[in-house]
SEMARLO-583965 format. One record per residue (C-alpha): residue in three letters; z, x, y. Coordinates in nm, 4 decimals. Layout:
# residues N
   rest         zz         xx         yy
    Ala          Z          X          Y
...
This chain:
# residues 293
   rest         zz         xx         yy
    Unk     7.6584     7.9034    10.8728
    Unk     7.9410     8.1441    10.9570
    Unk     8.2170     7.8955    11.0406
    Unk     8.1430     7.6923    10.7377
    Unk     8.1106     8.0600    10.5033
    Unk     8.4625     8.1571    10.7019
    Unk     8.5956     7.7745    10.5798
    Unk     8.4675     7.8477    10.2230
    Unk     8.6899     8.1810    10.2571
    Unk     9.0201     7.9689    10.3863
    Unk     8.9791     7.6898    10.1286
    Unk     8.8531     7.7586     9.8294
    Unk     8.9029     8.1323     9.7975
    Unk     9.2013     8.1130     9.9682
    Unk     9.1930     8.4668    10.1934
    Unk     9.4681     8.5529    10.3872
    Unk     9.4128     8.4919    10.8085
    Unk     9.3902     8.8745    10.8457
    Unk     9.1093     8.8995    10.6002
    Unk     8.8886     8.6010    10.7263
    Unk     9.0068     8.7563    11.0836
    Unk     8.7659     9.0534    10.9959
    Unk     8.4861     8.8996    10.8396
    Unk     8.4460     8.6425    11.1547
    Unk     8.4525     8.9943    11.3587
    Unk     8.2110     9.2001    11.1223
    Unk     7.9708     8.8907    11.1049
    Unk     7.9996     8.8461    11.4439
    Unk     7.8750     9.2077    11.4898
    Unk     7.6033     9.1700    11.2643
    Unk     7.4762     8.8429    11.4658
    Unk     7.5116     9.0906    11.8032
    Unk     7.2858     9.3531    11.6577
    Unk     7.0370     9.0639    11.4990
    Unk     7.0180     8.9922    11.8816
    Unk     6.9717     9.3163    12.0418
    Unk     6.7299     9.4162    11.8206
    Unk     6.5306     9.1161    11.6373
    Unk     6.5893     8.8282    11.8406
    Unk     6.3627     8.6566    11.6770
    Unk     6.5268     8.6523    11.3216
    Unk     6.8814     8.5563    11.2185
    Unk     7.1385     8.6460    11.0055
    Unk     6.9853     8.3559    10.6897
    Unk     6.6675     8.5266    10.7870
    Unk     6.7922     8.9048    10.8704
    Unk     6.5880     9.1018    10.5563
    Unk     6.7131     9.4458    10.3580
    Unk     6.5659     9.7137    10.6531
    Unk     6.7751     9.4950    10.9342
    Unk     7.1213     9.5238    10.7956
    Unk     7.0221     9.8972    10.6394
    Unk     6.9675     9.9450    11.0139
    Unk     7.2988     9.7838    11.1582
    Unk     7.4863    10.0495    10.8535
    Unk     7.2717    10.3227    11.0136
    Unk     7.3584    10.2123    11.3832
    Unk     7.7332    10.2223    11.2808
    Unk     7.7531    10.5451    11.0845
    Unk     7.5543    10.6704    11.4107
    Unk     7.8252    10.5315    11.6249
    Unk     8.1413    10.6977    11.4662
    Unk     8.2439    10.4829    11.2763
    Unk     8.4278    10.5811    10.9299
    Unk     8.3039    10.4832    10.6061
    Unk     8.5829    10.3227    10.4782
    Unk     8.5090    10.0501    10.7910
    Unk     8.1369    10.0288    10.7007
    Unk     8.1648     9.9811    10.3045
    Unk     8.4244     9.6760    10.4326
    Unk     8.1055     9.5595    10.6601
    Unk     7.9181     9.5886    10.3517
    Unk     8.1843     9.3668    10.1316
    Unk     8.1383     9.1494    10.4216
    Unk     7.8068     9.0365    10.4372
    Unk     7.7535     9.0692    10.0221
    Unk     7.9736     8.7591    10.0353
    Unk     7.8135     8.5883    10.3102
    Unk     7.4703     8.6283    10.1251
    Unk     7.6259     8.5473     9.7885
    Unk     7.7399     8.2208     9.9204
    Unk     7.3915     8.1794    10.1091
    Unk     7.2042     8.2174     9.8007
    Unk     7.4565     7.9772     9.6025
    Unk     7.4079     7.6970     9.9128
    Unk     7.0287     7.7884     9.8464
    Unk     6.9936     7.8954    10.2194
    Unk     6.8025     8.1846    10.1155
    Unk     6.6005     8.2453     9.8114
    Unk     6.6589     8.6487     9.8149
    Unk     7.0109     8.8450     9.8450
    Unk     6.9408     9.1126    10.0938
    Unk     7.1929     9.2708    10.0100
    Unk     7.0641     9.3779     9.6608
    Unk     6.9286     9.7070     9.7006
    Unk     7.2138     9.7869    10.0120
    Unk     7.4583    10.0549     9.8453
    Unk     7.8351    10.1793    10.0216
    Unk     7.8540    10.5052    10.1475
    Unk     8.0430    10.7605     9.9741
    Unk     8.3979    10.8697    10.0665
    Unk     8.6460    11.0895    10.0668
    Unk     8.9348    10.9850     9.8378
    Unk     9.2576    11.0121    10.0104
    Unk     9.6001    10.9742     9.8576
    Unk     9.8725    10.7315     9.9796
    Unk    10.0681    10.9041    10.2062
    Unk    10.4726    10.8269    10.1027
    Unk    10.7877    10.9429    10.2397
    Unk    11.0346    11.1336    10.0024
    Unk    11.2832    11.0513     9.8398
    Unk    11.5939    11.2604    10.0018
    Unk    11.4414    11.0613    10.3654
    Unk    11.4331    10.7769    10.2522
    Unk    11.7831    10.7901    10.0849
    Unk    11.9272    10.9501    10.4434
    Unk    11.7517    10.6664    10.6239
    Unk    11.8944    10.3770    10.3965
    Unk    12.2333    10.5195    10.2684
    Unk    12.3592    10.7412    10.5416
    Unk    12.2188    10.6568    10.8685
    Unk    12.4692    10.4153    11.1249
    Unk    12.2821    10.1396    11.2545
    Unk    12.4245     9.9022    11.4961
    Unk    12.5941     9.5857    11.3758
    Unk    12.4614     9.3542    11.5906
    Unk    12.2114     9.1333    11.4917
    Unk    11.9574     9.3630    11.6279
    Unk    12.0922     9.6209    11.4150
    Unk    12.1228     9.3981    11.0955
    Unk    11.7483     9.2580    11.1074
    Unk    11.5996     9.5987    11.1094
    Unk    11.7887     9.7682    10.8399
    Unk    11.6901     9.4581    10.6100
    Unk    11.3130     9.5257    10.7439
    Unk    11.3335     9.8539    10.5969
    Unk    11.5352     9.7700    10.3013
    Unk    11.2977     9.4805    10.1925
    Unk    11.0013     9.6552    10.2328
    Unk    11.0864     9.9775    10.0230
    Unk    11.2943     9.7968     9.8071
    Unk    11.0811     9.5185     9.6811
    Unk    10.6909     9.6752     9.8140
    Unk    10.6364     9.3716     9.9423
    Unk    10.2870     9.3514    10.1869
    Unk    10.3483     9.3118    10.5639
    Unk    10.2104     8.9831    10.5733
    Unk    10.4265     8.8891    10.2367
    Unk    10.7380     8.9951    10.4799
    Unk    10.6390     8.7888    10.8063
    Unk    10.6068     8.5013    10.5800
    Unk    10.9319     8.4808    10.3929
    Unk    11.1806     8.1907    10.3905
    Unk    11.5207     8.2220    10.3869
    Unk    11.5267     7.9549    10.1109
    Unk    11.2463     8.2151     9.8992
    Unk    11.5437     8.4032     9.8580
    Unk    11.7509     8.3344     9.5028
    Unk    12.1138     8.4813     9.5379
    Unk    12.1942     8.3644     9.1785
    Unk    11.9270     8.5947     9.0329
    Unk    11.8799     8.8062     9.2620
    Unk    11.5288     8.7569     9.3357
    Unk    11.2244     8.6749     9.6315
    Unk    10.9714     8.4537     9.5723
    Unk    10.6799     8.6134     9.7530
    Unk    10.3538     8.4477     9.8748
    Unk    10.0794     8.7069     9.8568
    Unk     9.7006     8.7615     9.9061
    Unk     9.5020     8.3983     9.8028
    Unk     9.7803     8.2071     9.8023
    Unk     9.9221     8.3782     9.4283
    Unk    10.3100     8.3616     9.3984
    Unk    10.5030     8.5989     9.2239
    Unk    10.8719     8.6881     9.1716
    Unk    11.0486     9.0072     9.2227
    Unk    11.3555     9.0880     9.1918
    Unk    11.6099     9.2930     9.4374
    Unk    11.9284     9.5024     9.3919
    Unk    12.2718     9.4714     9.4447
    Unk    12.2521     9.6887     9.7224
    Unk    11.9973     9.4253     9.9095
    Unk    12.1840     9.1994     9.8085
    Unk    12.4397     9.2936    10.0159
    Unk    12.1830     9.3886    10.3291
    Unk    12.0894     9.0360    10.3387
    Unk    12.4003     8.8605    10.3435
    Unk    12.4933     9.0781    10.6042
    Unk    12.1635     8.9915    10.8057
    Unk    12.2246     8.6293    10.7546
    Unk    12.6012     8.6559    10.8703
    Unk    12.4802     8.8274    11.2051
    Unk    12.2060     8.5578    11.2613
    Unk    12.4569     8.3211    11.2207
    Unk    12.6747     8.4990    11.4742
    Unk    12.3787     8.5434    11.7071
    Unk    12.3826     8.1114    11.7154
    Unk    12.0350     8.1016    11.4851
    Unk    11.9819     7.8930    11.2152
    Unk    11.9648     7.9895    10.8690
    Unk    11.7779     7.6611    10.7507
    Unk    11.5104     7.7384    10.5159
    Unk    11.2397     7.8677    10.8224
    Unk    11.1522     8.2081    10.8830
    Unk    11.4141     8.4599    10.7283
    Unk    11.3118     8.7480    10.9980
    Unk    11.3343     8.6336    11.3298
    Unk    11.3298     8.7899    11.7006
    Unk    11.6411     8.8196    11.8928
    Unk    11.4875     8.5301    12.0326
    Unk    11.5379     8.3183    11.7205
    Unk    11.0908     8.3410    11.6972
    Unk    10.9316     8.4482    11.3660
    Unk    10.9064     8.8114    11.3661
    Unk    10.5277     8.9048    11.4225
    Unk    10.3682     9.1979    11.3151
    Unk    10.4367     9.4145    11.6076
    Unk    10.7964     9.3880    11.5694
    Unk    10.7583     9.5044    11.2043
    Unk    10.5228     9.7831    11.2969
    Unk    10.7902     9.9056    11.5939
    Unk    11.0733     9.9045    11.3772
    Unk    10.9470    10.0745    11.1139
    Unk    10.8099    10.3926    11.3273
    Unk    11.1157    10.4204    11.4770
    Unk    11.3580    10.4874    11.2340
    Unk    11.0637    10.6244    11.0209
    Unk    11.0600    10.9002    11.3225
    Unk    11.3590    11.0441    11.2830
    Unk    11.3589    11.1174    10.9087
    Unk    10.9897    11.2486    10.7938
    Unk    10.7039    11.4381    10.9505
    Unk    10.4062    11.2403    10.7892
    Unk    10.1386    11.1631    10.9427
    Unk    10.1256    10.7493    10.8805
    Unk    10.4591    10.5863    10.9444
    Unk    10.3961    10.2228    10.8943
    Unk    10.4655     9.9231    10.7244
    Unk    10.2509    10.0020    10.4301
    Unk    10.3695    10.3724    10.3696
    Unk    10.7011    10.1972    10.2137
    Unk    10.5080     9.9648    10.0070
    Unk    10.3756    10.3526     9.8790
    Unk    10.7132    10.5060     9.8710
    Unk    10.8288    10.1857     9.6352
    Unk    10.5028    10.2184     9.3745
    Unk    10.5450    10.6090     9.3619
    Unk    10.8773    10.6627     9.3283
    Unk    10.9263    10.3824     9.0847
    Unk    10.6277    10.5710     8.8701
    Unk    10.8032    10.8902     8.9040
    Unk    11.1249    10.7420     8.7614
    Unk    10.9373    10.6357     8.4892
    Unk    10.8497    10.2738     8.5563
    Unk    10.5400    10.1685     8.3350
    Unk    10.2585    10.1121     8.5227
    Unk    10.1646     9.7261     8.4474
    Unk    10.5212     9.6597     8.5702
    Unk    10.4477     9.8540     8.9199
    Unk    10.1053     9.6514     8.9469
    Unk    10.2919     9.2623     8.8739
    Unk    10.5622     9.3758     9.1236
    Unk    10.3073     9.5143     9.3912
    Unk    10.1012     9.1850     9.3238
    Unk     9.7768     9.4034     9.2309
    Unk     9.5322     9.1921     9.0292
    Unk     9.3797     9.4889     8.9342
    Unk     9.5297     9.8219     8.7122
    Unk     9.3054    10.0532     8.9245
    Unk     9.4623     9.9342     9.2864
    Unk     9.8080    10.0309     9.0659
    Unk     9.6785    10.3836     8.9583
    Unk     9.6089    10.5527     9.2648
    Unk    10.0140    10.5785     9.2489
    Unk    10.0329    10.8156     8.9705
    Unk     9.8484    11.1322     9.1567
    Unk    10.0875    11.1268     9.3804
    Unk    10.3277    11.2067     9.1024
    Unk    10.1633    11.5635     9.0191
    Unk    10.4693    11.7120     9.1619
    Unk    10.6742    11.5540     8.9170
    Unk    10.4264    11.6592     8.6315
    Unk    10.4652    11.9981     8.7347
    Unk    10.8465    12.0008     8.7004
    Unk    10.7912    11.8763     8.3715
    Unk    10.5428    12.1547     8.2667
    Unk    10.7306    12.4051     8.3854
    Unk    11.0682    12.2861     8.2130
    Unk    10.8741    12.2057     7.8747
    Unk    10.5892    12.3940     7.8183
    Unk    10.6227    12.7629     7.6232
    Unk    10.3544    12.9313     7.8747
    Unk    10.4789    12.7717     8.1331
């Protein structure tokens, strides 16, 4: 049942290749444990105290509980879909609760590093040079995902009004638009590709020097290098722009079901774990305004 659950995912609920990635891997845990330990059941069979035993086993083993409440998530939909396929007559999952943790705040970089990265640091102008400077300049300036990035098309990008056309999680477009400034960062990029004999046809937008889509990796790299040399926090990857873009648009004063369309959120909540981050902003404002301040 798990390659035709993991088909259900790709097809109908449309989940993004890293996500279905991760279930195949959690449920194929869960089968591994089933084995171990009650070979003679399986997972359509596999009853409340087995899987409250495999949580146990991995809270035992280290693991965090951010990674075991996704476990959880996991198997909830593989027994929601048994029970709708009438494979099983009882969701075991029912009286299975997610562990408790600690709330921890998106970690972003500020915005005096960010602005010496993008406006006043030299990089090369090779194509080399060109390709990550629009890495970096795409993903603060739009918050676009890393997998939204990989993905783009050269032809998802609208010079006449100034605006991507992003493919995000279950296969849900949306638009956002870019600035001048970009603007200019990608014609520049797509002037040194040209120079660097690659094709600007419509494929891939990023590409390796070896004319290849750009993979994750590369993205990853790229980012913690130049991230390196201008902040000090601890995380310094792909998605710690995608924060710097929903705070510091907040702090400017951006309206928060305007941050959520452009980050793609479905949901207001994902959107409002921006605004703690501007307390320091609040502050300024209480001490400026307020008569016991």
């Amino acid at each position: 049942m798990r390659e035709t659950f993991l088909k259900y995912l790709q097809y109908e609920k449309r989940y993004s290749k890293h996500t279905i990635t991760s279930y195949e891997n959690d449920l194929g845990q869960f089968e591994e444990f089933i084995l171990n330990n009650f070979p003679e059941l399986n997972t359509s069979t596999a009853n409340h105290g087995v899987i409250r035993g495999w949580i146990v086993s991995l809270v035992d083993g280290g693991m965090d509980s951010r990674s075991v409440n996704r476990k959880i998530a996991c198997l909830r939909s593989f027994y929601k879909f048994l029970l709708r396929r009438e494979h099983i007559i009882k969701d075991p999952m029912l009286k299975i609760r997610v562990l408790k943790t600690n709330k921890q705040l998106p970690q972003f970089v500020q915005e005096n590093d960010i602005t010496r990265l993008l406006d006043q640091f030299e990089f090369n102008k090779d194509f080399s040079g060109c390709r990550d400077r629009l890495i970096l300049e795409l993903l603060y300036g739009t918050g676009i995902r890393l997998s939204e990035l990989i993905s783009l098309k050269t032809i998802d990008v609208n010079f006449a009004n100034r605006t991507l056309k992003v493919l995000g999680k279950r296969n849900k477009e949306r638009v956002i638009p870019f600035s001048v400034s970009l603007e200019r960062v990608i014609e520049q990029y797509l002037a040194a590709k040209n120079s660097h004999g690659l094709l600007n046809d419509g494929s891939e937008l990023l590409v390796t020097d070896n004319g290849e889509p750009c993979y994750p990796m590369v993205i990853y790299r790229t980012v913690k290098k130049y991230l390196n040399l201008f902040t000090t926090i601890e995380k310094r990857s792909p998605h710690v722009l995608r924060h710097t873009f929903a705070t510091h648009l907040l702090n400017k004063g951006a309206e928060l079901n305007a941050v959520k369309d452009l980050l793609g959120h479905t949901s207001l909540a994902a959107t409002q774990v921006y605004t703690h981050n501007s307390l320091d902003k609040l502050k300024k404002v209480f001490d400026q305004a307020h008569p016991k301040a």
